[in-house]
N, C-alpha and C positions, 0 to 999 in steps of 0.2 A: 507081571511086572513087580508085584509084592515080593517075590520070593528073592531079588535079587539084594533086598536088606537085611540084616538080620538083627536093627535095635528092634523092636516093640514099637508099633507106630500106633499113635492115637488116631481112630477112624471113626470117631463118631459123630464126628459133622460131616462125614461122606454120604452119600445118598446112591446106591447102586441102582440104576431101574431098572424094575423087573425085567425079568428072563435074559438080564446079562449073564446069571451063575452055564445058561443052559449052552451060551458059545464058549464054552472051556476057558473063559479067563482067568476063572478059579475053581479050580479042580479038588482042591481039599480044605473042609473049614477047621480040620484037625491044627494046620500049621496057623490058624489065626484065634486062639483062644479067647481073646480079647473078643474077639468077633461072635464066639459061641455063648461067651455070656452073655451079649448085647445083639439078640438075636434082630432080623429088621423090623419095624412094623409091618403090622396082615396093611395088606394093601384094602383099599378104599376108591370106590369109585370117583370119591366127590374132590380126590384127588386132581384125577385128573383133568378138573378144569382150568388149572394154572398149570404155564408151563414148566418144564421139566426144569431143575436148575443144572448149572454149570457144573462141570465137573473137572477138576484141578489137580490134577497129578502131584505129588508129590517130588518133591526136587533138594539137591544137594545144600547145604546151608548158602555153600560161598556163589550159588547162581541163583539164590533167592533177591531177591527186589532190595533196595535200602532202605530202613525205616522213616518215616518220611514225620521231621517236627515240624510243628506248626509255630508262626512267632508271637515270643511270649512280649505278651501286653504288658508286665510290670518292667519298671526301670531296671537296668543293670545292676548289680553289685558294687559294693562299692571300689573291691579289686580291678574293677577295670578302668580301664582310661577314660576322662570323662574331658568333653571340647570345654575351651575355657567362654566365658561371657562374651558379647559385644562388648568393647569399651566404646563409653559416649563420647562424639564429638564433640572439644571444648574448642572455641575461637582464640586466636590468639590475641593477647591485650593489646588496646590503643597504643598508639607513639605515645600521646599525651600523657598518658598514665602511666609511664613506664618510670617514674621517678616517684610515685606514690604505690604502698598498699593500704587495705583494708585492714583495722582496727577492729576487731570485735568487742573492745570498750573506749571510746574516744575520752579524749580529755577534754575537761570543762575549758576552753577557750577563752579569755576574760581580754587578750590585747593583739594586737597585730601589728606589722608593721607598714608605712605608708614612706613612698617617697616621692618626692614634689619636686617638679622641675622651676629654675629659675631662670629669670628674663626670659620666660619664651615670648611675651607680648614686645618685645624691642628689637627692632632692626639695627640689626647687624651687634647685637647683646650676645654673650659670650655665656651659653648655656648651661648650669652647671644642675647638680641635684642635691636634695640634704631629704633625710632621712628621720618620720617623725613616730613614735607610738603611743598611738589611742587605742581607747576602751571597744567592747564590740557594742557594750549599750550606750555607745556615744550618738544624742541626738542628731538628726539630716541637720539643722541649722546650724547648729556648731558645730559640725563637718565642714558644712560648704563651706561656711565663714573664714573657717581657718585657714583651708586650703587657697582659696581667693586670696587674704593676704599674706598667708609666702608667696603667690607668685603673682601679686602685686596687680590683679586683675578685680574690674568691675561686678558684685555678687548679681545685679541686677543685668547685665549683660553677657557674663560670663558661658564660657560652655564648655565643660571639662568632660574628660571620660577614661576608664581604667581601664588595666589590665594585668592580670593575674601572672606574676613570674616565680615560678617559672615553669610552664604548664601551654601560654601561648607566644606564636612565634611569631617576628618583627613584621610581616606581614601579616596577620590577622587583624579582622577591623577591633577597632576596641567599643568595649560597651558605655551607652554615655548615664552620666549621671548628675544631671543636673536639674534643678529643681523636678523631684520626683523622689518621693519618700519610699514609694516602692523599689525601684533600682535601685538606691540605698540599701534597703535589707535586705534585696536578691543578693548586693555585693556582697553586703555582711557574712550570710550563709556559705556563699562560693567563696571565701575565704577560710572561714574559720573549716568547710568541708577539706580544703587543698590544704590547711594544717595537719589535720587528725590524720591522714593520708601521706604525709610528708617523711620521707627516709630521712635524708641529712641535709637535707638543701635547705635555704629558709626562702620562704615564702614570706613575699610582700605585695602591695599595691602597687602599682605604678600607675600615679596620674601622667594624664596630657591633658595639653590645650589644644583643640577643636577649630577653635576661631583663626583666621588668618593671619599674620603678621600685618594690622596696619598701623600700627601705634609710630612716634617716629623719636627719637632720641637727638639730644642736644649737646653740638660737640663743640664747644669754643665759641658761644652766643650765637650757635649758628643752629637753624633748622634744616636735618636733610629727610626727605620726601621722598616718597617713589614716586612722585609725578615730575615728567620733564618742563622743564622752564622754559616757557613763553621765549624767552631772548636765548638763542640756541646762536653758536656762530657759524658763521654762512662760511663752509670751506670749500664753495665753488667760485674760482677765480676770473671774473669776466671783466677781461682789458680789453674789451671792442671799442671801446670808445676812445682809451688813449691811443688804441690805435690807429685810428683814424683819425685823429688828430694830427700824431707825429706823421703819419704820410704825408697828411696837407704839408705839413711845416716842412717835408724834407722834397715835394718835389721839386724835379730843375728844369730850369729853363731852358738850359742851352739842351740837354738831352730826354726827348721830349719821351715821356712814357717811364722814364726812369726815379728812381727813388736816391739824389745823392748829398751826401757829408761833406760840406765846403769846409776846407781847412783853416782855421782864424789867421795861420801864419804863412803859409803856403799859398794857400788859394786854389786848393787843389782839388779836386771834383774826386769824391770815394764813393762808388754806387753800394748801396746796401741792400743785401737780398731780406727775403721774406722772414727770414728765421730770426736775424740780425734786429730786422726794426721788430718782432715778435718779442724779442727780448727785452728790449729799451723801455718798448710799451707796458710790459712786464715791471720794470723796475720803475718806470714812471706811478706804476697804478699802487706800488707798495713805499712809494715818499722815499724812494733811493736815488733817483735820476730825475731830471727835468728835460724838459724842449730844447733848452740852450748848450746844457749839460751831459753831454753825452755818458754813458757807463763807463768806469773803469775796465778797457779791452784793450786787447795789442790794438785794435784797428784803429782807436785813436790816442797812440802812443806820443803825438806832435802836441796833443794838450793834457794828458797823464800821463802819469810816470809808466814806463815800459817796463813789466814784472818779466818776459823774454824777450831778450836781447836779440837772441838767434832770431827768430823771427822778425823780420822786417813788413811789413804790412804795403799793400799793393796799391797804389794810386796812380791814376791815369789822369790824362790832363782832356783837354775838349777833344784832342784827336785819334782818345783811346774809349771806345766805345763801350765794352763789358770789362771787369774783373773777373778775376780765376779763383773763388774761393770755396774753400773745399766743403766737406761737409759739417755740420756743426759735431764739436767733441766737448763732451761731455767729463766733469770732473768735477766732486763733493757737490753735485746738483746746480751746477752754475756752467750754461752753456756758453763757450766761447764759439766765435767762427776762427776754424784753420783752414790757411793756406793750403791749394793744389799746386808741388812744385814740382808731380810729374812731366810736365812739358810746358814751354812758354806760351807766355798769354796772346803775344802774336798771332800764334797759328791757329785760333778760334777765332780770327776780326774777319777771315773772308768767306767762312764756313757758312754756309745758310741751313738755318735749324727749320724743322717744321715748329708750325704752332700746336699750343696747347689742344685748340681745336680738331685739327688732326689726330693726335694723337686718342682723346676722346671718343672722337668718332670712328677709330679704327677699335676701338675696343668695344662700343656700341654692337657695331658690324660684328662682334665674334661671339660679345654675350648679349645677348639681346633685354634681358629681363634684368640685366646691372643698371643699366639707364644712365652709362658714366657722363651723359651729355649734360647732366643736369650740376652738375660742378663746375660747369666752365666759367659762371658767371663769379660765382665765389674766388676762382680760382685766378682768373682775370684781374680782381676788384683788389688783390693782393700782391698784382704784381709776379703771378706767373702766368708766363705769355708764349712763352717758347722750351720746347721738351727739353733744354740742356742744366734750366734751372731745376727740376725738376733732383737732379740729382746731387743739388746742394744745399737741399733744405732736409730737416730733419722729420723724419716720418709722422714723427706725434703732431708735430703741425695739420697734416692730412686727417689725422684721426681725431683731433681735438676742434680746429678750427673749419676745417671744410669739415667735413665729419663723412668723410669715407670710409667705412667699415674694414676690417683687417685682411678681408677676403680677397675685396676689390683696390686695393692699397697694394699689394704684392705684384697685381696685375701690371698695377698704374708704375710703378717704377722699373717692375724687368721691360716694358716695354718700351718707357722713356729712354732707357739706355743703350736700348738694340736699337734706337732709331739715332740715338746721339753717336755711337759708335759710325754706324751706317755713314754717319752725314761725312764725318772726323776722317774714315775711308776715303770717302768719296773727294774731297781734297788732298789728300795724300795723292790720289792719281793725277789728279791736274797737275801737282806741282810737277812732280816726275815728270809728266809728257809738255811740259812747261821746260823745264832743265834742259831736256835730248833735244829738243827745240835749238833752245838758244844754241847748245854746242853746235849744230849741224850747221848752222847761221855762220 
């Protein structure tokens, strides 16, 4: 294998073992000069206690192994690229501070300013502010002093407290400062620090008052209070008793159960429903009307002057039993009764109405837990007796006076009128089979 190079090869860390030369590997030591000089070592027994070493062929440059570096322990060069630092986490500034920086020489601070509110101890005092500058070595007692009278408050009572503008916000509590020499100079310090720190804003104090508004002010030799007065006016209107009176006074003799208006001039029998005498009792209990003195209505137009003409007002003599008047209407808060001149008043004298009682009890029967029977007596005691009046009186009567709730009130009149209807029907056929009668006669 030697023979097939022919640079000169360095063989002397080669180790041939004996009686290799004797199987012809190498047949001439002429062609290895190198070799002739550097004859082998005389062999030695005590050799051969270790074993024989490796023996390593010789090989081409470009199929020798890669040289193998090991990494170097000192820092790179400084041609090479080098990672930049961590940068430290910095927090981002408060809201608060965001209109002040750090000063790394503040300035000697000697005055400040302060602003005082006035009349805030007066009800209903029209608030204004003035604007005052003191020293920082200005003593707590001529502090407090001064500020108590601009705003015209008791030093001994007194209880004020600031806050730093502009730095906190109209909802933050404010710090108080009142007799206490220490919050005094904590304020001092937190001031004259939110100056030395101040861009272009100015900084001031702003006092408040603490205490309550009970103080009270004098307007025209008059004292007003936040307390309510004893003599308060009663604006609940209770004419039960006038009205019960005018009933006595108006009932009749000849029609017995009924409430009627004898005419002074006339002599004429006017029966008045519930709403009607409600009214009078009304104007009797406010010193507008008397017992004798009827209200200014169309209804007694034979003894006041008649404001409509057109309107002629309905009176029956002893052998006309009910009046046909409509519902109460309503106009600038003054109820009148109007006439129903839907159809004549005739044709309701033969008609038989159920009672009140009825009616009640039939609605008992449907809602059980209304308990409309318990109205009958109130409802009676007023002169409603039969379902047809029922729909000539004005609701708030119901709701004020009987005091039937809004729910059961809706009830009480759709079904006064399907029974008033009913009755109204039901005469309509008599008459008819009354007429075909007679003709066939």
């Amino acid at each position: 294998m030697l023979e097939l190079y022919s640079n000169p090869v360095d063989t002397d860390y080669l180790q041939i073992p004996p009686g290799l030369e004797q199987e012809g590997v190498i047949h001439d030591n002429q062609q290895h000069p190198q070799a002739q000089q550097n004859p082998p070592a005389p062999y030695h027994p005590q050799a051969q206690q270790n074993p024989p070493a490796l023996y390593y062929p010789l090989a081409p440059p470009h199929m020798n192994p890669p040289p193998f570096y090991p990494a170097q322990a000192q820092p790179l060069p400084a041609m090479f690229p080098q990672a930049d630092p961590a940068v430290p986490y910095v927090p981002p500034p408060h809201t608060h501070s965001c209109y002040y920086q750090t000063i790394a020489n503040p300035a000697n601070v000697t005055q400040f300013m302060v602003s005082v509110p006035l009349n805030t101890g007066t009800v209903g005092g029209i608030v204004s502010c003035t604007k005052l500058q003191m020293p920082t070595n200005l003593a707590f007692n001529n502090f407090f002093s001064c500020i108590c009278a601009c705003m015209d408050l008791d030093p001994v009572s007194a209880c004020i407290g600031y806050k730093i503008v502009p730095g906190q916000w109209a909802h933050d509590i404010p710090y108080q400062i009142s007799n206490n020499k220490e919050e005094y100079r904590a304020a001092i310090t937190n001031i004259v620090d939110r100056i030395n720190q101040a861009r272009m804003r100015e900084v001031f104090m702003e006092i408040l008052n603490l205490d309550p508004l009970r103080c009270t002010v004098e307007v025209r030799d008059t004292k007003c209070t936040n307390q309510v007065n004893d003599e308060t006016l009663n604006t609940n209107l209770n004419f039960n008793k006038q009205l019960q009176e005018l009933q006595e006074h108006l009932q009749c003799q000849k029609h017995c159960g009924r409430h009627c208006y004898i005419d002074p001039i006339t002599a004429d029998h006017c029966e008045l429903d519930i709403a009607t005498q409600t009214y009078w009792a009304k104007l009797i209990f406010l010193n507008q009307a008397l017992l004798e003195r009827p209200p200014n209505m169309s209804l007694f137009s034979s003894t006041t002057p008649n404001t409509n003409q057109h309107q002629s007002p309905q009176r029956h003599s002893s052998q006309h039993q009910s009046p046909l008047l409509g519902r109460i209407a309503t106009s600038h808060g003054v109820i009148y009764p109007v006439l129903n001149l839907t159809h004549d008043s005739n044709d309701n004298d033969d008609v038989v109405f159920l009672s009140i009682h009825n009616l009640l009890a039939k609605l008992n029967s449907l809602f059980p837990g209304a308990d409309y029977l318990q109205y009958e007596s109130v409802l009676t005691t007023h002169g409603v007796t039969c379902v047809n009046t029922v729909s000539t009186i004005e609701p708030s009567f119901f709701a004020d006076i009987v005091g039937i709730p809004g729910t059961h009130l809706q009830a009480v009149i759709q079904h006064a009128d399907s029974l008033t209807q009913h009755a109204q029907k039901g005469k309509e056929k008599v008459l008819v089979k009354e007429k075909s009668e007679d003709k066939e006669n």
